[in-house]
C-alpha positions in Angstrom: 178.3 -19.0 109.1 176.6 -16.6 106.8 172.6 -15.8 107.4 170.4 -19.1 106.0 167.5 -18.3 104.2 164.1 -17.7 106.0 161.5 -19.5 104.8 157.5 -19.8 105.2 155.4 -22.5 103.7 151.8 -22.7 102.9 149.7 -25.4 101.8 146.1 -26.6 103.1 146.9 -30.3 102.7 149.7 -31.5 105.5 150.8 -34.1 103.8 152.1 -32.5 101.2 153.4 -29.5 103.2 155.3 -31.9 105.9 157.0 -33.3 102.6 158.3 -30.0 101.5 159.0 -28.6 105.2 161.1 -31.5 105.4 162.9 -31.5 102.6 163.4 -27.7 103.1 164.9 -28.6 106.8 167.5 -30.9 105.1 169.4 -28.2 103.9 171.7 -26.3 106.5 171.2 -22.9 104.4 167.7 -23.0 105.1 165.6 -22.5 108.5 161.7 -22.5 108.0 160.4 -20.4 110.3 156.4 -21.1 109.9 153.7 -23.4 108.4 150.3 -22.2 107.2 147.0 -24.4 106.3 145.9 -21.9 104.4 146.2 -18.7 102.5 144.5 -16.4 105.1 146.9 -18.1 107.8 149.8 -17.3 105.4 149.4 -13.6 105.2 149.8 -13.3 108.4 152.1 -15.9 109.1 154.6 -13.9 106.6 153.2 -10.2 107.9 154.5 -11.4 111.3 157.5 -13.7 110.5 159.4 -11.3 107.3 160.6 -14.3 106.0 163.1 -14.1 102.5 161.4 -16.8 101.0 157.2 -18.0 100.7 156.7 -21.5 99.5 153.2 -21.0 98.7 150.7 -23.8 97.3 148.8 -22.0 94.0 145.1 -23.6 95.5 144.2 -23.4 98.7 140.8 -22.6 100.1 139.3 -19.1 100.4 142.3 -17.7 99.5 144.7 -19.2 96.7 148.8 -18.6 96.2 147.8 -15.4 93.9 145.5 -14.0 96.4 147.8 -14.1 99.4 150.5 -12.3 97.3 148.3 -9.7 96.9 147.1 -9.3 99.8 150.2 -9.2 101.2 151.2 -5.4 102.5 153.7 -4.2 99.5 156.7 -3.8 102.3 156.0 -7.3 103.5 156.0 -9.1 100.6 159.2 -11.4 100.7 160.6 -13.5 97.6 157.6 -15.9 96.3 157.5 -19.4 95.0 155.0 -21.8 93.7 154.2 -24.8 94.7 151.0 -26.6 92.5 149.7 -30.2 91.2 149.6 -28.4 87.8 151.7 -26.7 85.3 148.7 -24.4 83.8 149.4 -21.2 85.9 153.1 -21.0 85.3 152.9 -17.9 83.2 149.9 -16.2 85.6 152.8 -17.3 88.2 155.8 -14.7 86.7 153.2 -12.2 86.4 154.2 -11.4 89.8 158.3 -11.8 89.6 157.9 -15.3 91.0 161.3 -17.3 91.9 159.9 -20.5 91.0 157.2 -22.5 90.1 157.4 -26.0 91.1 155.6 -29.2 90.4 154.9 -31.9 93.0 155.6 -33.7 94.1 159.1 -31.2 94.7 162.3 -32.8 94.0 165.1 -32.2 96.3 167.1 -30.9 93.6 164.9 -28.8 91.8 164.3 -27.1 95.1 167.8 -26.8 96.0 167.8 -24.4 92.3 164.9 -22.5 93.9 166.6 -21.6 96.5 170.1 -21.0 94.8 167.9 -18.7 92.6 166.6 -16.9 95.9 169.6 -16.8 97.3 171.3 -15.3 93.8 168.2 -12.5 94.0 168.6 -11.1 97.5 172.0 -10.8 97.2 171.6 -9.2 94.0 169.2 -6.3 95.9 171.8 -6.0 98.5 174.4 -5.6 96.3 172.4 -2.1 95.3 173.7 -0.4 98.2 174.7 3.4 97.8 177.6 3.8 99.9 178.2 6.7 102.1 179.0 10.2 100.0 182.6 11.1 99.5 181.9 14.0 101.9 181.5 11.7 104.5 184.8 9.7 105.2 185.0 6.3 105.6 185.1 4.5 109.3 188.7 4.5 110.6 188.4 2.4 113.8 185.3 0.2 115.2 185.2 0.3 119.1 184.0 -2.8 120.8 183.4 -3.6 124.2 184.9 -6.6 126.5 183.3 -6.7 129.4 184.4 -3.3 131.5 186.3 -1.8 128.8 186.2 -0.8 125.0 188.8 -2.3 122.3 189.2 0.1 119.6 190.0 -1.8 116.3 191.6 -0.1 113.6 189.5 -1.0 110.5 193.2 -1.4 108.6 193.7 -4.3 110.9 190.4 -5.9 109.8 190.4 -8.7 107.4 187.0 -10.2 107.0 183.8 -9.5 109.1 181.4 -12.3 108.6 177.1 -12.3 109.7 175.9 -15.0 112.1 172.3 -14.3 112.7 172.0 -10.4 114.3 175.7 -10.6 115.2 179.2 -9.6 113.2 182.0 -11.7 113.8 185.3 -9.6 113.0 188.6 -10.9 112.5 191.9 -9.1 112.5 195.1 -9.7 111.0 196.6 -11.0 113.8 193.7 -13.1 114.1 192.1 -11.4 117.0 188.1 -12.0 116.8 185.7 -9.4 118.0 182.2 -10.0 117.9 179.5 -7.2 117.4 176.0 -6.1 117.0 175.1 -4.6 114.1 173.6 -5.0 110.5 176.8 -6.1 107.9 174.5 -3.9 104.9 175.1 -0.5 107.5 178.6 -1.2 108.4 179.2 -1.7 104.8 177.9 1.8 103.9 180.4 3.1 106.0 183.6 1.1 105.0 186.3 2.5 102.1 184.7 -0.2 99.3 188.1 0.0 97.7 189.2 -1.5 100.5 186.2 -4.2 101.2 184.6 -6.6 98.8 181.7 -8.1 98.9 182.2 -12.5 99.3 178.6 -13.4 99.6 175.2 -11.9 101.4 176.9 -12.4 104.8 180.6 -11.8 104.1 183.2 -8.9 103.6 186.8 -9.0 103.4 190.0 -6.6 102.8 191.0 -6.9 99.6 194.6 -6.4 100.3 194.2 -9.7 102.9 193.5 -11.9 99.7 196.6 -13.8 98.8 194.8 -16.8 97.1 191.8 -17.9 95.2 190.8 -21.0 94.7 188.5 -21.8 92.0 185.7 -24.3 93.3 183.2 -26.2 90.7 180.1 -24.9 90.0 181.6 -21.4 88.9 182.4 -20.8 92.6 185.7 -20.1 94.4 187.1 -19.8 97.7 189.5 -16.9 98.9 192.3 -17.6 101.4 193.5 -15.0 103.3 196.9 -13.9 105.0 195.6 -14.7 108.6 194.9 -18.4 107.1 190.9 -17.8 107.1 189.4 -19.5 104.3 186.4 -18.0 103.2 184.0 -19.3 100.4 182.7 -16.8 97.2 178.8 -16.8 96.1 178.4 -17.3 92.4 177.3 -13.5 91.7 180.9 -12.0 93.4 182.4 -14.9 92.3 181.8 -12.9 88.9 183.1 -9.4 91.0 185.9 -11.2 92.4 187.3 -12.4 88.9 186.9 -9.0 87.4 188.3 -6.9 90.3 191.3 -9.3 91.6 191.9 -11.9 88.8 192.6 -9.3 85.6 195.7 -8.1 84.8 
């Protein structure tokens, strides 16, 4: 399972941010990890949570949807969408990159886009990764422990490594599964990328273990390895994975 999007929403009037909290915990991508009655409470609701993404209500009392943005300590600002009664600020709304701007009340599908869009952005700033120097060479093996002892597994032998949460699931080959703790972006930096390819935010895979790619609607597709894993392709490396595998 790859990571699910992090989400904090703020509106002063609970009816209307129940509605959208549930709506946002309908959809198994998504995990909201704090509510907020009002801007103040939002700051630092999201200065303490991090979250990816801030559903934020435009008017709220003391301190409106523009004035917790900018209050909002520049490292701790996470991906920001709109959520008003009124379509007059809209432009005011992209003045600060904005995801979205949604009307209520939201519609379940016009949220799912917001979040696609999210999604399609963080992945897009993780994709800017500068990979380790050529001076330094790639990782050869990854050691992980069992217990009393240390497996060593030759990173030749690896075929996808997948995020779940703060943990990296590998799988072999042979379909051996390891399970570590790390950050995917820092092992990445220090993998052979003409070896790895990106799948999605919380997925890489040996390019050499791709035997088939199924093409999925929606502009998506689905790559099935030689150990029978079947792993699913975001929309933006569905793009990579055409140019890179799919060319003559």
């Amino acid at each position: 399972m790859s990571a699910r999007l992090r989400v904090v929403v703020a509106d002063d009037e609970r009816p209307a941010r129940s509605f959208l909290v549930a709506l946002l915990r309908s959809f198994e991508d998504v995990v909201v990890v704090g509510e907020a009655a009002s801007g103040r409470e939002a700051v630092a609701m999201i200065e303490k949570e991090k979250p990816d993404l801030a559903f934020l209500d435009w008017q709220m009392p003391e301190l409106d949807g523009m004035g917790v943005v900018r209050q909002l300590r520049k490292q701790s600002v996470p991906l920001i969408a709109f959520v008003t009664a009124y379509d007059e600020y809209a432009v005011r709304a992209f003045e600060v990159n904005a995801v979205d701007y949604l009307l209520k009340p939201v519609d379940k599908s016009r949220l799912r886009d917001t979040l696609n869009r999210a999604q399609d952005r963080m992945e897009q700033a993780e994709l800017v990764v500068e990979h380790a120097s050529s001076v330094a060479p790639f990782l050869e093996r990854i050691p992980v422990r069992h217990r009393e002892e240390v497996v060593i597994v030759p990173v030749q032998q690896i075929a996808s490594i997948v995020a779940d949460g703060e943990l990296l699931n590998i799988t072999t080959t042979r379909n051996e599964r390891h399970t570590i703790t790390y950050r995917l972006k820092d092992l990445e930096r220090m993998l052979d990328p003409g070896r790895f390819i990106r799948l999605g935010r919380g997925t890489l895979a040996n390019v050499d273990q791709i035997g088939k790619v199924a093409v999925m609607p929606g502009g998506t597709h689905v790559a099935m390895l030689a150990n029978g894993q079947k792993l699913p392709v975001s929309r933006i490396q569905s793009r990579v994975l055409r140019e890179r595998l799919l060319k003559l």
